[in-house]
MIDRENKOL-393378 format. One record per residue (C-alpha): residue in one letter; x, z, y; residue number from 1. Coordinates in nm, 4 decimals. Layout:
REM MIDRENKOL-393378
{res->A&u->X&w->Z&v->Y&n->NUM}
...
This chain:
REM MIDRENKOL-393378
{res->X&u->0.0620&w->0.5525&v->0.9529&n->1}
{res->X&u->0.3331&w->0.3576&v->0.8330&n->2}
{res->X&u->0.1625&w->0.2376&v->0.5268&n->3}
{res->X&u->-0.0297&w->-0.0250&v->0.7031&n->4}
{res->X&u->0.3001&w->-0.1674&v->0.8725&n->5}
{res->X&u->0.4627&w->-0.1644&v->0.5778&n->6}
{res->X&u->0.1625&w->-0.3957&v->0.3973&n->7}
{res->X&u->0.2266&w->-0.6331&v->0.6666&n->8}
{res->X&u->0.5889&w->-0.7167&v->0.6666&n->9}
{res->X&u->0.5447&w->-0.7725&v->0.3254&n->10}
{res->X&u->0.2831&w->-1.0086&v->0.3428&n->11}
{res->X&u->0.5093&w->-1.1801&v->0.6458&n->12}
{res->X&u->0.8440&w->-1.1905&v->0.4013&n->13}
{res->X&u->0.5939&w->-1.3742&v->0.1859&n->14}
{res->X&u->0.4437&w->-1.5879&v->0.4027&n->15}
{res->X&u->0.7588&w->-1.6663&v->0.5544&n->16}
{res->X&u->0.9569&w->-1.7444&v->0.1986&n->17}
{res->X&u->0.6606&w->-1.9703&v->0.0952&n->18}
{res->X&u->0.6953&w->-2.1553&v->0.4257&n->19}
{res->X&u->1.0366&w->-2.2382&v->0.4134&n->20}
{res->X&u->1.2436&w->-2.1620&v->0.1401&n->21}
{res->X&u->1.5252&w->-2.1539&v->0.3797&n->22}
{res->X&u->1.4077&w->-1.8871&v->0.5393&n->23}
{res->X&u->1.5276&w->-1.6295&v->0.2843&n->24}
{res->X&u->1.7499&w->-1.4217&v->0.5455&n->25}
{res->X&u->1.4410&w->-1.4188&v->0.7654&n->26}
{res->X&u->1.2105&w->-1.2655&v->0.4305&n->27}
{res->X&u->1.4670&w->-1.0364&v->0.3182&n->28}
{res->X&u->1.4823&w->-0.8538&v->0.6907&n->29}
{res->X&u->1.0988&w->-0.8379&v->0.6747&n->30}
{res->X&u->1.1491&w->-0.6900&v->0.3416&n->31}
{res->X&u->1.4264&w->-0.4066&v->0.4473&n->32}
{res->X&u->1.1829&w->-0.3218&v->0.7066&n->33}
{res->X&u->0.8719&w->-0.2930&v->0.4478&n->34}
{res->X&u->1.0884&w->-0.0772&v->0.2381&n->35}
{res->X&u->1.1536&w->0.1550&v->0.4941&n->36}
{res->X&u->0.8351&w->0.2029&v->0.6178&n->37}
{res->X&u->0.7019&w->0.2393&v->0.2151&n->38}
{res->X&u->0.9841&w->0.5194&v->0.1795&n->39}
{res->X&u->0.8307&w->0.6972&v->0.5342&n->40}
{res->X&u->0.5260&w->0.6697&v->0.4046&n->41}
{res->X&u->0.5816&w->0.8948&v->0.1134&n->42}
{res->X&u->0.7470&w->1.1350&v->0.2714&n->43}
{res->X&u->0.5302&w->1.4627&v->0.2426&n->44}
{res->X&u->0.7356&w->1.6615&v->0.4817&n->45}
{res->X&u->1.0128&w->1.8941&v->0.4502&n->46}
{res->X&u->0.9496&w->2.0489&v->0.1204&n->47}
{res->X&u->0.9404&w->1.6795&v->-0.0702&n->48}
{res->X&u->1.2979&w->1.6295&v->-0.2804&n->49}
{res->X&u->1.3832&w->1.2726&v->-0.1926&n->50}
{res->X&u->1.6138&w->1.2614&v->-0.5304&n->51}
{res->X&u->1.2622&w->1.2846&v->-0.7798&n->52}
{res->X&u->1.1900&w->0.9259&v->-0.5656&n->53}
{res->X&u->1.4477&w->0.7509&v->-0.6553&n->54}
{res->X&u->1.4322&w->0.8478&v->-1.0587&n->55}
């Protein structure tokens, strides 16, 4: 499931933003990832309508 992997690189963009505040590049790729893996985990196969999502 891509839910759980998705919890995660959140926690790391975070972790790694609190760490270093430099690190922002390094939190925002952790936080494309997340968001991709939150949108796969809503998909509910082929009969969803990806459009009422993003409303």
């Amino acid at each position: 499931s891509p839910l759980p992997k998705a919890c995660l690189n959140t926690f790391k963009a975070v972790r790694s933003l609190l760490a270093k505040p430099e690190n922002y590049q390094l939190s925002l790729s952790y936080c494309e990832k997340a968001s991709g893996l939150f949108r796969d985990s809503l998909n509910l196969g082929p009969h969803c309508n990806t459009n009422t999502l993003d409303k």
